[in-house]
One Martini backbone bead per residue (centre of mass of N, CA, C, O) as a GRO file, in nm:
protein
   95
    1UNK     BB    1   1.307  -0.819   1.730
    2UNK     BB    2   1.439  -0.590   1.872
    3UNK     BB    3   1.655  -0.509   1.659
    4UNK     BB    4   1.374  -0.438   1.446
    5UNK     BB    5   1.304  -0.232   1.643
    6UNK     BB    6   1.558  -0.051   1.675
    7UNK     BB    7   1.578   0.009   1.382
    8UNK     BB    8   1.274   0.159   1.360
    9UNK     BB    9   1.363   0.389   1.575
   10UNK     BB   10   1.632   0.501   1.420
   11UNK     BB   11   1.506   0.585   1.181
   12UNK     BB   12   1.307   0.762   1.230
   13UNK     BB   13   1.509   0.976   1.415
   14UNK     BB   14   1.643   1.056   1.158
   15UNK     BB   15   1.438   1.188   1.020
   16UNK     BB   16   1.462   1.432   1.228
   17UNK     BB   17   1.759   1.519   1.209
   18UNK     BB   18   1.675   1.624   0.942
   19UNK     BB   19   1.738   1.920   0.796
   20UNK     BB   20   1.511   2.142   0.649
   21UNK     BB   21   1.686   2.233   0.426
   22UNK     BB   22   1.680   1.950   0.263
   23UNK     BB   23   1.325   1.972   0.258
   24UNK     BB   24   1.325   2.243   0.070
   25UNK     BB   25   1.388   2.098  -0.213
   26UNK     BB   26   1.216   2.020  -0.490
   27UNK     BB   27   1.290   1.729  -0.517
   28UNK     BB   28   1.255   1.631  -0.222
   29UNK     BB   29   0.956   1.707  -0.202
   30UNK     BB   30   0.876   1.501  -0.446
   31UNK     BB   31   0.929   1.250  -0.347
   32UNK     BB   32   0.827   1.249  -0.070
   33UNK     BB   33   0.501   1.290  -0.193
   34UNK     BB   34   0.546   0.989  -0.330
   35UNK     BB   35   0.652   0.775  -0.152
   36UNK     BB   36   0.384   0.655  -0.007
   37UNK     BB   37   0.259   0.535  -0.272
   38UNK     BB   38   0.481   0.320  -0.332
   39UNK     BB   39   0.440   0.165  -0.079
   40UNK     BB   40   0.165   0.099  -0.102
   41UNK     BB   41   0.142  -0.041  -0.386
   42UNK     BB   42   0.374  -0.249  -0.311
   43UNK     BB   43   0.171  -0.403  -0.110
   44UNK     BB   44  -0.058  -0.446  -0.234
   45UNK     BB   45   0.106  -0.645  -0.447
   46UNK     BB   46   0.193  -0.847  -0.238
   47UNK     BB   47  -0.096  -0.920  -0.141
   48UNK     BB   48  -0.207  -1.012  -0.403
   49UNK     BB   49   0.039  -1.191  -0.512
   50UNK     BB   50   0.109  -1.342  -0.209
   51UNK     BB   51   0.233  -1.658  -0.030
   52UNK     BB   52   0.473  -1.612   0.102
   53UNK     BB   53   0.712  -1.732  -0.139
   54UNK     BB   54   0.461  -1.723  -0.340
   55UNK     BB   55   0.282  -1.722  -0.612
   56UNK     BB   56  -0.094  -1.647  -0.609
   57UNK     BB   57  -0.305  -1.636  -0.853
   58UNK     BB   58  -0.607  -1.540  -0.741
   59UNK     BB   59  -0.908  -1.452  -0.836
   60UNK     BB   60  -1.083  -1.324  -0.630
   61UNK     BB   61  -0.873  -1.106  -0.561
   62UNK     BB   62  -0.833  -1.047  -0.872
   63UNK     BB   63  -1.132  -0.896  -0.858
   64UNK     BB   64  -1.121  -0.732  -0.636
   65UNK     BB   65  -0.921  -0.549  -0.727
   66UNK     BB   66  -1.059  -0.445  -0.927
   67UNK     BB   67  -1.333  -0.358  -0.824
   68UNK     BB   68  -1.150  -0.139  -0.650
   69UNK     BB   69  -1.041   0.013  -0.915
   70UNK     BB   70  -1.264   0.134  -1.012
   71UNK     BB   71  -1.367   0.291  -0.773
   72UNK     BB   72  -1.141   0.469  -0.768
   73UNK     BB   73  -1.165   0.592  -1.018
   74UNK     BB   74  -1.479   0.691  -0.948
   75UNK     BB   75  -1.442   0.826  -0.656
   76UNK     BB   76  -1.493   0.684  -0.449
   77UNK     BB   77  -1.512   0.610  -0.106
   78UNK     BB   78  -1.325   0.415   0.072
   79UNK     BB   79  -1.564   0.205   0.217
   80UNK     BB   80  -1.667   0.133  -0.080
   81UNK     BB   81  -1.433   0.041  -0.173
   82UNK     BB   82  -1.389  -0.208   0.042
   83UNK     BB   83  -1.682  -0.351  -0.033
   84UNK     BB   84  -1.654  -0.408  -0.274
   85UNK     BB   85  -1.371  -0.566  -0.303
   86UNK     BB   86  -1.530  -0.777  -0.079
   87UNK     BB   87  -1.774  -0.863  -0.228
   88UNK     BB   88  -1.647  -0.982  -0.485
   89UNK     BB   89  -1.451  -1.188  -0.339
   90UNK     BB   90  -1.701  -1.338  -0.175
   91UNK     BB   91  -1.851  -1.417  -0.427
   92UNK     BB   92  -1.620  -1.543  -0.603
   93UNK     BB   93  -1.622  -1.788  -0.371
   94UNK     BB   94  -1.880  -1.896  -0.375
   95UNK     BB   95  -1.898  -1.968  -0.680
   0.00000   0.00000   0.00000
């Protein structure tokens, strides 16, 4: 856990350390702009299907991840977004 956590803060100091002119090329801008969204959405997607080492194809979830897809689609605000795919996984787990 220590070598993860020093790892993972000498990887951050790099990011301080690249000069600037390397972040100012539009390739690598175009990159770092979009870094974050393709990393959130791998996110997403391991925690919507998987279950420790197996996937888990439950359907509550993919009830809720659909019905916040939609909710994002139509331009909810994120607490909207985050209520109804919770309102829906609850549903459909009740039922």
């Amino acid at each position: 856990m220590i070598a993860t956590s020093v790892g993972c803060y000498l990887l951050k100091l790099a990011g301080y350390l690249v000069p600037a002119r390397y972040l100012q090329a539009p390739r690598i801008r175009q990159i770092v702009e979009v870094l974050p969204v393709a990393l959130l959405s791998a996110l997403v997607v391991v925690e919507l299907l998987a279950h420790g080492r197996h996937i888990d194809l439950d359907g509550a979830r993919l009830a809720g991840f659909g019905a916040g897809a939609i909710a994002v689609w139509r331009r909810a605000p994120f607490l909207v977004v985050v209520l109804v795919a919770g309102a829906t996984a609850a549903l459909i787990r009740l039922v």
